[in-house]
Each structure stands twice: as structure tokens, then as C-alpha cells.
N, CA, C and O atoms as a Tinker XYZ file with bonds, in Angstrom:
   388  protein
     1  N    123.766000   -3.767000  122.013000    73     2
     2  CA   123.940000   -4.442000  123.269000    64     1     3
     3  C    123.082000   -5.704000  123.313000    63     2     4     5
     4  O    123.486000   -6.724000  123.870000    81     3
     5  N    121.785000   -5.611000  122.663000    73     3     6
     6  CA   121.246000   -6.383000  122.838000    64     5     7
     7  C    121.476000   -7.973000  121.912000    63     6     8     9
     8  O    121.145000   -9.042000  122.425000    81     7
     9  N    122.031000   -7.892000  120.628000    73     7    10
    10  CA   122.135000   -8.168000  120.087000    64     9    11
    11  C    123.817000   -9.745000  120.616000    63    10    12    13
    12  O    123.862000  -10.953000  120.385000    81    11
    13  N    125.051000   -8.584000  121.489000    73    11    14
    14  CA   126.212000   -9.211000  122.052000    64    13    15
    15  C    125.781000   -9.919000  123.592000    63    14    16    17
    16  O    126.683000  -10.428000  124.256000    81    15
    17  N    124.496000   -9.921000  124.062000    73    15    18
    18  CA   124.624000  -10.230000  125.159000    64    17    19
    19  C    124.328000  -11.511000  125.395000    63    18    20    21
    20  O    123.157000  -11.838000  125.207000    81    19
    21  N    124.987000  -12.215000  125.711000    73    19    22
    22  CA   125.291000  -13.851000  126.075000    64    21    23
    23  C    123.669000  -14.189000  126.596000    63    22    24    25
    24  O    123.008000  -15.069000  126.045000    81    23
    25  N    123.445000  -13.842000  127.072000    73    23    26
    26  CA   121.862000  -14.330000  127.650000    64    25    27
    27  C    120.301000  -14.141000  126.454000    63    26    28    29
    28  O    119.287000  -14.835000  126.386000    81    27
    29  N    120.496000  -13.569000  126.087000    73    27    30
    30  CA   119.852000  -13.266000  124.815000    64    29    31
    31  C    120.300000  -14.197000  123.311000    63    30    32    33
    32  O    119.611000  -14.604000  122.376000    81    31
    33  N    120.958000  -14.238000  123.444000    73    31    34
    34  CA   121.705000  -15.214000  121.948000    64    33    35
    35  C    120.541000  -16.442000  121.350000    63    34    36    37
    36  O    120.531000  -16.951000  120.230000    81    35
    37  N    119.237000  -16.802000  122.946000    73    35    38
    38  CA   118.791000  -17.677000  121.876000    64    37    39
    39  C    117.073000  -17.300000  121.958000    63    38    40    41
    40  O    116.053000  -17.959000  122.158000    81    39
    41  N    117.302000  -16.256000  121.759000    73    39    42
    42  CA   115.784000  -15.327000  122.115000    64    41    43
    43  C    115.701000  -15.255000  120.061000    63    42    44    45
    44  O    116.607000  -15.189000  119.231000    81    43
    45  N    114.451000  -15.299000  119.939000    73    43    46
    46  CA   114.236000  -15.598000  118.103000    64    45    47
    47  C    114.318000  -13.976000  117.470000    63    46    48    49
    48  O    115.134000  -13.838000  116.560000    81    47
    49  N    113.542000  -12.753000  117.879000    73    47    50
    50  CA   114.256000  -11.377000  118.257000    64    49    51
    51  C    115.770000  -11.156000  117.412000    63    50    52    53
    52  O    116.008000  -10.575000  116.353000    81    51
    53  N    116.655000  -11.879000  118.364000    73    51    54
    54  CA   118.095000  -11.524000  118.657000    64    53    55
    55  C    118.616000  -12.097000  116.913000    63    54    56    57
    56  O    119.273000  -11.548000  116.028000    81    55
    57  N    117.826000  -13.666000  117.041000    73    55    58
    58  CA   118.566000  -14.438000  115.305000    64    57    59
    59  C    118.127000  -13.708000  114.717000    63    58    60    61
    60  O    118.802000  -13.562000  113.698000    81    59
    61  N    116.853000  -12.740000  114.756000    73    59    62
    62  CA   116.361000  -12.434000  113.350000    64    61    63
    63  C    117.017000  -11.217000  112.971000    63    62    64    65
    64  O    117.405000  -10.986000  111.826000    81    63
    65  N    117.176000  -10.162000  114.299000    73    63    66
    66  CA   117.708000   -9.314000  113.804000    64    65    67
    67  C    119.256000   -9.352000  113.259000    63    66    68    69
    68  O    119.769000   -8.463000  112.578000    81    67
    69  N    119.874000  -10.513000  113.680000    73    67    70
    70  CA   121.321000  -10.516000  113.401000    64    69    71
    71  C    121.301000  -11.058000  111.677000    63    70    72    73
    72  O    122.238000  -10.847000  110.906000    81    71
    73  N    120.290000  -11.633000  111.382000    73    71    74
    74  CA   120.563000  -12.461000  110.224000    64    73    75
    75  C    120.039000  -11.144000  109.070000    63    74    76    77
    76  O    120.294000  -11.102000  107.867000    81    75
    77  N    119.234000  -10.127000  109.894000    73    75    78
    78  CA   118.732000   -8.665000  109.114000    64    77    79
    79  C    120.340000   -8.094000  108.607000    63    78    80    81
    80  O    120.795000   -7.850000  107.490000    81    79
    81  N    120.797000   -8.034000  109.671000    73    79    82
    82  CA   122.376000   -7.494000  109.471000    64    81    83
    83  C    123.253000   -7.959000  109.081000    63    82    84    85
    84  O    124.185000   -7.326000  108.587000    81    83
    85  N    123.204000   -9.245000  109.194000    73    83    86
    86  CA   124.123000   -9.904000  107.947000    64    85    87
    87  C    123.939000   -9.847000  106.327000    63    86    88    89
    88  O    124.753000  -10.044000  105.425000    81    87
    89  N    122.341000   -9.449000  106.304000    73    87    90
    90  CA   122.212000   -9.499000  104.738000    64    89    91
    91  C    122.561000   -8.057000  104.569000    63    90    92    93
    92  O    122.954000   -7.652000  103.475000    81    91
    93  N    122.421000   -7.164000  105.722000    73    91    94
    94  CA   122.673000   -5.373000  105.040000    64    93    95
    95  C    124.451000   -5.649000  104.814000    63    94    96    97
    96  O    125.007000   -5.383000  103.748000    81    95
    97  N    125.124000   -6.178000  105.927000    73    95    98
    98  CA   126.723000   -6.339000  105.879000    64    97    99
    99  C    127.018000   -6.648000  104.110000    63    98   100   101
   100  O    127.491000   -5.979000  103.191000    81    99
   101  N    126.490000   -7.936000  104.236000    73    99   102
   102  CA   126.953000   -8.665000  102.810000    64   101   103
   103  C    126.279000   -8.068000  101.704000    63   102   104   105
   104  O    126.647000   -8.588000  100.650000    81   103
   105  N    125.306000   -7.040000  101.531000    73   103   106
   106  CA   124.490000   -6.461000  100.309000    64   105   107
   107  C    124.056000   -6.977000   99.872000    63   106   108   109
   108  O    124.215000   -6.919000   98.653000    81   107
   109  N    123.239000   -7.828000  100.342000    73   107   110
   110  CA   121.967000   -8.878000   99.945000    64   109   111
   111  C    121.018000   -7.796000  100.354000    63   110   112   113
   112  O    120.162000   -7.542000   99.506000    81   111
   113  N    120.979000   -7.168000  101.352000    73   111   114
   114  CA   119.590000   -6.282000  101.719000    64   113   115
   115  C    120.339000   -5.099000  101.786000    63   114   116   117
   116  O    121.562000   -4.979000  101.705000    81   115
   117  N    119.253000   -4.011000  101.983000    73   115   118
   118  CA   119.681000   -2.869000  102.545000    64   117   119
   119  C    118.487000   -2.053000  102.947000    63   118   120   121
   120  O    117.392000   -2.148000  102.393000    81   119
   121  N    118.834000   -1.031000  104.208000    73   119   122
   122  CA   118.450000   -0.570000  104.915000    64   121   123
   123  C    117.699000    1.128000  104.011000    63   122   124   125
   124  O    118.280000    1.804000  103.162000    81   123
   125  N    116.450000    1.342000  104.539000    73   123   126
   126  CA   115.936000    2.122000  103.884000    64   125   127
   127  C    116.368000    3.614000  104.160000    63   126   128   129
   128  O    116.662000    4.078000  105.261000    81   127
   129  N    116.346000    4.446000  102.643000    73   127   130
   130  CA   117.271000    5.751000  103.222000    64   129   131
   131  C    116.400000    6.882000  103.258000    63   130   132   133
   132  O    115.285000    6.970000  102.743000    81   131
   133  N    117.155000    7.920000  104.058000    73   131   134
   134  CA   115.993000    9.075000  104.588000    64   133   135
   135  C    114.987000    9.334000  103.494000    63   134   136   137
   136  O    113.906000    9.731000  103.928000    81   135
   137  N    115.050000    9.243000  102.534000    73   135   138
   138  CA   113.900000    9.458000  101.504000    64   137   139
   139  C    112.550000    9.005000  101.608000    63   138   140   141
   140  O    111.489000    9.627000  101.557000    81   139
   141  N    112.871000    7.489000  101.802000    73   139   142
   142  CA   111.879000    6.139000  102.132000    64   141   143
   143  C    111.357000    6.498000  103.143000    63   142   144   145
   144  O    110.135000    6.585000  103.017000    81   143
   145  N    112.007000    6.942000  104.831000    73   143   146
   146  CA   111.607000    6.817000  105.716000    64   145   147
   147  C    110.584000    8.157000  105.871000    63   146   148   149
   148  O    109.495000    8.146000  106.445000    81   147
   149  N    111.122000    9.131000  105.311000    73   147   150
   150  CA   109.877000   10.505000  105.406000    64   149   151
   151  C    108.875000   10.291000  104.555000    63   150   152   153
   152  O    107.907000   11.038000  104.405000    81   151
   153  N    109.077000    9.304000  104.000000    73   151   154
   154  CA   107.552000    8.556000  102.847000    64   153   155
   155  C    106.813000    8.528000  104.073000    63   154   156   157
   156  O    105.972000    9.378000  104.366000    81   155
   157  N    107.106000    7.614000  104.745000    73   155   158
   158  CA   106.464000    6.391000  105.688000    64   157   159
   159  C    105.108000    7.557000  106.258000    63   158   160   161
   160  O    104.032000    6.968000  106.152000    81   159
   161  N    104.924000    9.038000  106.822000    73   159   162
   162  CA   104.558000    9.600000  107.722000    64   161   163
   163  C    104.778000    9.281000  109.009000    63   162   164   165
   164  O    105.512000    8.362000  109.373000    81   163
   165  N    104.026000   10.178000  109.883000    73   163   166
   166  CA   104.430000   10.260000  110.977000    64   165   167
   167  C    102.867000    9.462000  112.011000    63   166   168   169
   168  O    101.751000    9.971000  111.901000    81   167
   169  N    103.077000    8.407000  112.784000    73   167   170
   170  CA   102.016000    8.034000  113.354000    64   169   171
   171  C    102.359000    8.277000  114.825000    63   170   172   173
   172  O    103.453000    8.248000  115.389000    81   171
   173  N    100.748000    8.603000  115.443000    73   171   174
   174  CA   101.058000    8.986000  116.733000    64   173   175
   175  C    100.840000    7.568000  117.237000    63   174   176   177
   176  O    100.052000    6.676000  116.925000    81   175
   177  N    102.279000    7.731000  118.544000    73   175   178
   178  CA   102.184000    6.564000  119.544000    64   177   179
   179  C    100.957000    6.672000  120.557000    63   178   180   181
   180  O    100.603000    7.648000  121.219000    81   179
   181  N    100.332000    5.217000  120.483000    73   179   182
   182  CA    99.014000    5.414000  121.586000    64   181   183
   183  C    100.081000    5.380000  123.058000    63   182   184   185
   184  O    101.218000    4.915000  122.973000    81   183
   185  N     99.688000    5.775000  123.993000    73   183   186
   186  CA   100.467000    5.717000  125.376000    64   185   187
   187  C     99.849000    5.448000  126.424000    63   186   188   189
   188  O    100.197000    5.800000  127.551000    81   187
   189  N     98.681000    4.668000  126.085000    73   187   190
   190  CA    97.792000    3.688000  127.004000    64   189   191
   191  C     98.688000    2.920000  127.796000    63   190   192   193
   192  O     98.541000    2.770000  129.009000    81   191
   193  N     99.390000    2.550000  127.289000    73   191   194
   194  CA   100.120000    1.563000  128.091000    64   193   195
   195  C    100.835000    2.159000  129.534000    63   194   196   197
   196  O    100.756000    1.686000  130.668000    81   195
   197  N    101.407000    3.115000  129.159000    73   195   198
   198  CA   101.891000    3.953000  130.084000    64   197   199
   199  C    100.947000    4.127000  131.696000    63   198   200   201
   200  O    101.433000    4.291000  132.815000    81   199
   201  N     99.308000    4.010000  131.264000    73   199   202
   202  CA    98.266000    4.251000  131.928000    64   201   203
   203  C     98.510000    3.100000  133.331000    63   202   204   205
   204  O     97.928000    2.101000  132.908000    81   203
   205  N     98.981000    2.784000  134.552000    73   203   206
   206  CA    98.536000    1.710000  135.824000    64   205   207
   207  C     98.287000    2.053000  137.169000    63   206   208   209
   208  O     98.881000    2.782000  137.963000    81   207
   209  N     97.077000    1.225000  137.255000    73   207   210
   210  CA    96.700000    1.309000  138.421000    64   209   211
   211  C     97.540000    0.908000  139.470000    63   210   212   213
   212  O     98.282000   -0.074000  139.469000    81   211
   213  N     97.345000    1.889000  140.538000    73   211   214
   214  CA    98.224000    1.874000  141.799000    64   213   215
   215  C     97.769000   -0.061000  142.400000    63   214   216   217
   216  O     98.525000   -0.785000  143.048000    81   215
   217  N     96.777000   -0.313000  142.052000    73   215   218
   218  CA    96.468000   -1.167000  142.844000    64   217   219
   219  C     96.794000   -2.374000  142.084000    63   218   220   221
   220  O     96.900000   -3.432000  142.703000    81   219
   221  N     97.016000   -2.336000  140.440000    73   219   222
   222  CA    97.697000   -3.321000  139.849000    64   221   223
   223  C     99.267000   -3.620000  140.127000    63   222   224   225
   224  O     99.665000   -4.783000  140.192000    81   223
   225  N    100.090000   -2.576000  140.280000    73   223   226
   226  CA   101.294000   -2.304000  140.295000    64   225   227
   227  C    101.391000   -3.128000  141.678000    63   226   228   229
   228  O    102.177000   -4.072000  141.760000    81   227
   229  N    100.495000   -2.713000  142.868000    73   227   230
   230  CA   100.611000   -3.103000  143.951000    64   229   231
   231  C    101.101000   -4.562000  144.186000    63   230   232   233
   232  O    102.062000   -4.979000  144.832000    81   231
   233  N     99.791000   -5.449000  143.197000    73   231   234
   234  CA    99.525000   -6.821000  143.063000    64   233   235
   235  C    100.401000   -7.636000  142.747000    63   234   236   237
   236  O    100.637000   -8.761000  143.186000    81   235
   237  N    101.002000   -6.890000  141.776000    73   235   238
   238  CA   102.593000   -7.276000  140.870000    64   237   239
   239  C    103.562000   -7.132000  141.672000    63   238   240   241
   240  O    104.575000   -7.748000  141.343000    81   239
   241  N    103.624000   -6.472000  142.715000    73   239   242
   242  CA   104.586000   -6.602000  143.690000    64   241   243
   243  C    104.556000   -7.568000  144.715000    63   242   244   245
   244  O    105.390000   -8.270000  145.287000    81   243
   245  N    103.411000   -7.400000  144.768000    73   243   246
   246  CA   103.445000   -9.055000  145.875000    64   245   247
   247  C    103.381000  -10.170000  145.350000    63   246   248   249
   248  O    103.228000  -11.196000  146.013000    81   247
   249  N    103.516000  -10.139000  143.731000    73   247   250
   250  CA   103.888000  -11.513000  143.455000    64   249   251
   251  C    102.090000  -12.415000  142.878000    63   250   252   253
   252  O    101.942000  -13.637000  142.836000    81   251
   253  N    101.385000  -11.746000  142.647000    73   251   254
   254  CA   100.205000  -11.682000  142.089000    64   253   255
   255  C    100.303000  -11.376000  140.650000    63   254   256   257
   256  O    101.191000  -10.660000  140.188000    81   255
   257  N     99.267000  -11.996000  139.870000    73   255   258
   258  CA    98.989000  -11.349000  138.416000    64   257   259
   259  C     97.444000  -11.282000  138.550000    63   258   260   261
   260  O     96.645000  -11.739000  139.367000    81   259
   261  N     97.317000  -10.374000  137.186000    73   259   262
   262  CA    95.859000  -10.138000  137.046000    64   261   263
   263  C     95.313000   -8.943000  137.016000    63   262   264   265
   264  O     96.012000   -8.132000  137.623000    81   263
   265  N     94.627000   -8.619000  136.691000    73   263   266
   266  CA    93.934000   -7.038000  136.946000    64   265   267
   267  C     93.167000   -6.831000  138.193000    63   266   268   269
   268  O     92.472000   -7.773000  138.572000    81   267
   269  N     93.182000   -6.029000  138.704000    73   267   270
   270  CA    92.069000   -5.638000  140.280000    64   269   271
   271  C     90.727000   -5.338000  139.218000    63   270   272   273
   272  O     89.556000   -5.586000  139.508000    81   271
   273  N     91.164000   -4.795000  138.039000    73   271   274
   274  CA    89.531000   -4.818000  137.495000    64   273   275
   275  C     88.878000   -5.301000  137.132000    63   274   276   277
   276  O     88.631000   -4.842000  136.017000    81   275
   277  N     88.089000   -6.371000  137.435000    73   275   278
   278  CA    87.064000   -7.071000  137.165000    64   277   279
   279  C     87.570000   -8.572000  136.589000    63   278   280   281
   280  O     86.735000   -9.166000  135.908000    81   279
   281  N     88.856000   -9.228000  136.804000    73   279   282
   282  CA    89.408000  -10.401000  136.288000    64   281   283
   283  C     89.255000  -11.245000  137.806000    63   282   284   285
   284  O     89.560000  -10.884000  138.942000    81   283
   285  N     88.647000  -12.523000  137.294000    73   283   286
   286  CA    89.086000  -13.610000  138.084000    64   285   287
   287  C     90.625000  -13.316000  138.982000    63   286   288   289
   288  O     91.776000  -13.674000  138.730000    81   287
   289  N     90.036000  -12.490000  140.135000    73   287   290
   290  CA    91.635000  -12.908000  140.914000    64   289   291
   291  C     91.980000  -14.414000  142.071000    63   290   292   293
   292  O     91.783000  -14.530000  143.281000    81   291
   293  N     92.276000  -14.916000  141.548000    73   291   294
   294  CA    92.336000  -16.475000  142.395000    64   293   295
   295  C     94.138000  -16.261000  142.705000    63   294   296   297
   296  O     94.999000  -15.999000  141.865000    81   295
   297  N     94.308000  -16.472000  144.156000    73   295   298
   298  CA    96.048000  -16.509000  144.135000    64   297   299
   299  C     97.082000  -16.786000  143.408000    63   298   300   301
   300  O     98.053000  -17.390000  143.864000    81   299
   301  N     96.975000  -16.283000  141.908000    73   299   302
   302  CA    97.696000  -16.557000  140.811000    64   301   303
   303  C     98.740000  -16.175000  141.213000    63   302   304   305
   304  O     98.721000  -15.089000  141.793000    81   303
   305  N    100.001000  -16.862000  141.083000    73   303   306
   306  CA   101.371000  -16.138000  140.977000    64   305   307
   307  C    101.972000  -16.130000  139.971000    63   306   308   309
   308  O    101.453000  -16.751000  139.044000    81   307
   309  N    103.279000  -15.449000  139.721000    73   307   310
   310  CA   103.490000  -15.064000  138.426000    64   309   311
   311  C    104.608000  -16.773000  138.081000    63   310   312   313
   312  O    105.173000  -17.588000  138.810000    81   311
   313  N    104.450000  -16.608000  136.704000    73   311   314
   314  CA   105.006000  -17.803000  135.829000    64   313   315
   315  C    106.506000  -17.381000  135.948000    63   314   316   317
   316  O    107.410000  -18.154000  136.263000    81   315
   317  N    106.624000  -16.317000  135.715000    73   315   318
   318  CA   108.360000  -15.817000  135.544000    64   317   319
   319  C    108.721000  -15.013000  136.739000    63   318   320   321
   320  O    108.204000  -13.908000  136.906000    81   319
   321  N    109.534000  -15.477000  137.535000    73   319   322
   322  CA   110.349000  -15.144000  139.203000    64   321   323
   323  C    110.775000  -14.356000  138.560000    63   322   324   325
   324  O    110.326000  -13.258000  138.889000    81   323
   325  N    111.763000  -14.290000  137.387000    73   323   326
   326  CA   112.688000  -13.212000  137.866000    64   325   327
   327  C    112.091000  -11.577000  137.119000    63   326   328   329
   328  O    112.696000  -10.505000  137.097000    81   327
   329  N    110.773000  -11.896000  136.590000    73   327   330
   330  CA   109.861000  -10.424000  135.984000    64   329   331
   331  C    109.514000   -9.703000  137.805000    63   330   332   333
   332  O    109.498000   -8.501000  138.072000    81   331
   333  N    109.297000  -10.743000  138.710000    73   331   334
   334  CA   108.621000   -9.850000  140.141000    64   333   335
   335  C    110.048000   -9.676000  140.697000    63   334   336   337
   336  O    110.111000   -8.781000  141.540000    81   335
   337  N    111.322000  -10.368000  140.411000    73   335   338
   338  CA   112.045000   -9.599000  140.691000    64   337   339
   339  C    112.369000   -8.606000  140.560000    63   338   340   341
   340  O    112.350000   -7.701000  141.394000    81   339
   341  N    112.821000   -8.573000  139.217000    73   339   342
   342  CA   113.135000   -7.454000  138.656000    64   341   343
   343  C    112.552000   -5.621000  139.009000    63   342   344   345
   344  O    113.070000   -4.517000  139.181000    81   343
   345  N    110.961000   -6.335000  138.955000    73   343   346
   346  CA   110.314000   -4.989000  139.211000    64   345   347
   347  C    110.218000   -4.562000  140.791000    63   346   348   349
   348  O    109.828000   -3.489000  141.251000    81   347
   349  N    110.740000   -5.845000  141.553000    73   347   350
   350  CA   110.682000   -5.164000  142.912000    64   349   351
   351  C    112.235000   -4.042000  142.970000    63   350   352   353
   352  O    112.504000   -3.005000  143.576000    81   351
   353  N    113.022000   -4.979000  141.936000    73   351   354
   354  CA   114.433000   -4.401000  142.641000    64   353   355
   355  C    114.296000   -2.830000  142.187000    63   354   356   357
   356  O    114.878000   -1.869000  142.688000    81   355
   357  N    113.076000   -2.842000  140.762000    73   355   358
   358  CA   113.430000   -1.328000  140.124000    64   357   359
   359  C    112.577000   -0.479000  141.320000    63   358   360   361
   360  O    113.033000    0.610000  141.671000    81   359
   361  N    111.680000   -0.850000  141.767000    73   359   362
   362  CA   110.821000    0.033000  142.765000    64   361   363
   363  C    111.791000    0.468000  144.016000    63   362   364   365
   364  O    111.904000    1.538000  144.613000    81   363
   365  N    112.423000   -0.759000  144.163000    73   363   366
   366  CA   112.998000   -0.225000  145.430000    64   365   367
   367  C    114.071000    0.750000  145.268000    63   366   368   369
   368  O    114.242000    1.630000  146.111000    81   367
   369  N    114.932000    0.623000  144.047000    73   367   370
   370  CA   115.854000    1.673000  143.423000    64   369   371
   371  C    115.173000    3.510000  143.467000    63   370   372   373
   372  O    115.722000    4.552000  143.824000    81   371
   373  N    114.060000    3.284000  143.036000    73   371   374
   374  CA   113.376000    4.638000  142.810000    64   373   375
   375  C    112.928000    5.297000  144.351000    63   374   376   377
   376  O    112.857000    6.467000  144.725000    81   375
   377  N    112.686000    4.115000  144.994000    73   375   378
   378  CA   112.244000    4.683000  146.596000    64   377   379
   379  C    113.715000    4.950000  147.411000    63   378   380   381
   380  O    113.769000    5.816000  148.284000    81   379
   381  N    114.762000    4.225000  147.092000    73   379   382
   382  CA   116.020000    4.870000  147.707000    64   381   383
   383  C    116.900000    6.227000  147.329000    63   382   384   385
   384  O    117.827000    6.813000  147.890000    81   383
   385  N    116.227000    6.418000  146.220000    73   383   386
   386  CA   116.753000    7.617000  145.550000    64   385   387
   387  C    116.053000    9.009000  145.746000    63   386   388
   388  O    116.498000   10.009000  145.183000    81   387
């Protein structure tokens, strides 16, 4: 999906992975097989990220950036409109449901 979607086409992501798949298509490359990949082991995902403060999330909703913890908060607003969109529209989805 990500790869066909008109809005994405000039994200560097999108060329690289398409030009990955053109070389597996044409057999210039190829993709590694279950053998290779149970080489690799198994690493645990850190899930820190997962970790936010109610009061960051908050901030991000009103259209603020920054951490409440201990960062210079000066009335920063965010660079990209449609990221505080987005996350208002998903909040409000989850509170109507």
C-alpha cells in the first residue's frame, strides 16, 4: 500500500524500496531465505517508546511541542499541521468509540 500510494511516490523510503524490488523482480538481487533469516537471532524490541506522559500527549494536542520534562517550553508550535491533526482526529476516534 505504501509503496502504490500517490502521496508517498516522492518520499526517498518509497524509491528505495521500489528500486529493492525491482532488482529482486529482475534477479539482480534476492531476498534472503528462511535459512539466513533464523541465522540472524532473535533481538528483543526495546518498547520505551510506547512509554507517554499524559501531560506530553496533552501538549501535542493543543498544538505544542516539547517535553513537560525539563525542556525549554516557549509557545512552540508544531512545524507539521497535519501531524496535530492527525493525532487529534485519532484521539477523538478512540473517545467516540
Amino acid at each position: 500500500m505504501l509503496l502504490f500510494d500517490p502521496q508517498n511516490q516522492d518520499k526517498a523510503h518509497v524509491r528505495e524500496m521500489k528500486l529493492v524490488l525491482s532488482d529482486v523482480d529482475s534477479g539482480d538481487d534476492a531476498l534472503p531465505t528462511d535459512e539466513e533469516i533464523a541465522g540472524w537471532g532473535l533481538l528483543e524490541d526495546d518498547e520505551g517508546w510506547m512509554d507517554v506522559k499524559f501531560e506530553d500527549l496533552e501538549r501535542e494536542l493543543r498544538g505544542k511541542k516539547g517535553s513537560i520534562s525539563g525542556a525549554d517550553l516557549e509557545a512552540e508550535s508544531w512545524t507539521d499541521k497535519g501531524a496535530q491533526d492527525n493525532l487529534q482526529r485519532i484521539v477523538s476516534q478512540f473517545q467516540s468509540s
